[in-house]
C-alpha positions as CSV (number, residue, x, y, z in Angstrom):
1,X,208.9,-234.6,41.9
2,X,206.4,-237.6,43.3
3,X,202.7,-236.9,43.3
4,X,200.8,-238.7,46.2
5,X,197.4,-239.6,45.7
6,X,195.1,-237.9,48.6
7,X,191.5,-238.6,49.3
8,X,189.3,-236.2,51.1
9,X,186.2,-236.2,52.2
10,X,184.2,-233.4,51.8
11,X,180.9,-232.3,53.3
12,X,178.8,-229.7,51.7
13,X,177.1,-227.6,55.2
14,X,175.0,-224.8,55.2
15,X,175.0,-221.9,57.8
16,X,172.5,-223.0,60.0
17,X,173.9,-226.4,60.1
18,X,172.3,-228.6,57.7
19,X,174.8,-230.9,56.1
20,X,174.1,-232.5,52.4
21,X,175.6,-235.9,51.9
22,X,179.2,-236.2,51.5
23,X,181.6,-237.4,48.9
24,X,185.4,-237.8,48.5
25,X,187.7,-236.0,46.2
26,X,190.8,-237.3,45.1
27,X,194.4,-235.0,44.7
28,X,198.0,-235.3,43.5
29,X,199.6,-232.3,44.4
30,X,202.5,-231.8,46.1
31,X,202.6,-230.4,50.0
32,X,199.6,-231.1,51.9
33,X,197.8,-227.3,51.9
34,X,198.3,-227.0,48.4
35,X,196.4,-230.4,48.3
36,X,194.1,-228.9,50.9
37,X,193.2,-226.0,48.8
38,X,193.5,-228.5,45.4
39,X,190.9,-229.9,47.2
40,X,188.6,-227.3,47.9
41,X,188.4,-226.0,44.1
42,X,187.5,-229.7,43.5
43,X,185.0,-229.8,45.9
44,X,183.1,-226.4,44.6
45,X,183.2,-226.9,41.1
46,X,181.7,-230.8,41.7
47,X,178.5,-229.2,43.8
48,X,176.4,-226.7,42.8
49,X,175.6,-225.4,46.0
50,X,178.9,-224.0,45.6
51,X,176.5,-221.5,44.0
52,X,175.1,-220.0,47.1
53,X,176.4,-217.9,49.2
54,X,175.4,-219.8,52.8
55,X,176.8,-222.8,52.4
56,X,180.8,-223.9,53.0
57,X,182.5,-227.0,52.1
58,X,184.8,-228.7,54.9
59,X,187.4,-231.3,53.7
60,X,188.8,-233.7,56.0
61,X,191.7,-236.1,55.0
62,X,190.6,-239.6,55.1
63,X,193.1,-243.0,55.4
64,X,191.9,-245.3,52.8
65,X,193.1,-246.4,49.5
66,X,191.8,-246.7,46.2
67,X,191.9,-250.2,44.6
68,X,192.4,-251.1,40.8
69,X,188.2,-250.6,40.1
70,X,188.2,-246.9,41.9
71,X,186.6,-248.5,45.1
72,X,187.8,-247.0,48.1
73,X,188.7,-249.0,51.4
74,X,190.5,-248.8,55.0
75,X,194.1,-248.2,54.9
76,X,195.6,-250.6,57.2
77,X,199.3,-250.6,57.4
């Protein structure tokens, strides 16, 4: 089985359509909805608005990479 690294970006918006700032997320699961929903957990147990009942947390796959000092940059193939 081969785990491939996935970076998402996630952004934290509330029902009326405020956004808080994003962040990424990283996963290594296998198949790219359980990686979706991999993702997801992540991204609720990293925020604490995850705590309220009116606010929702879209991920979005993102191309870049992550280099050897856990920066992230364009992928360009």
């Amino acid at each position: 089985m081969i785990s491939k690294l996935r970076i998402w970006r996630v952004v934290p918006t509330s029902e009326t359509g405020a956004q808080a700032p994003s962040y990424f997320v990283e996963t290594q699961d296998n198949g790219l909805e359980k990686s979706e929903l991999s993702a997801i957990k992540l991204a609720k147990e990293n925020s604490v608005l995850s705590k309220f009942d009116n606010w929702y947390f879209q991920v979005t796959k993102v191309n870049k990479k992550k280099d050897r000092f856990g920066r992230y940059f364009p992928n360009r193939q």
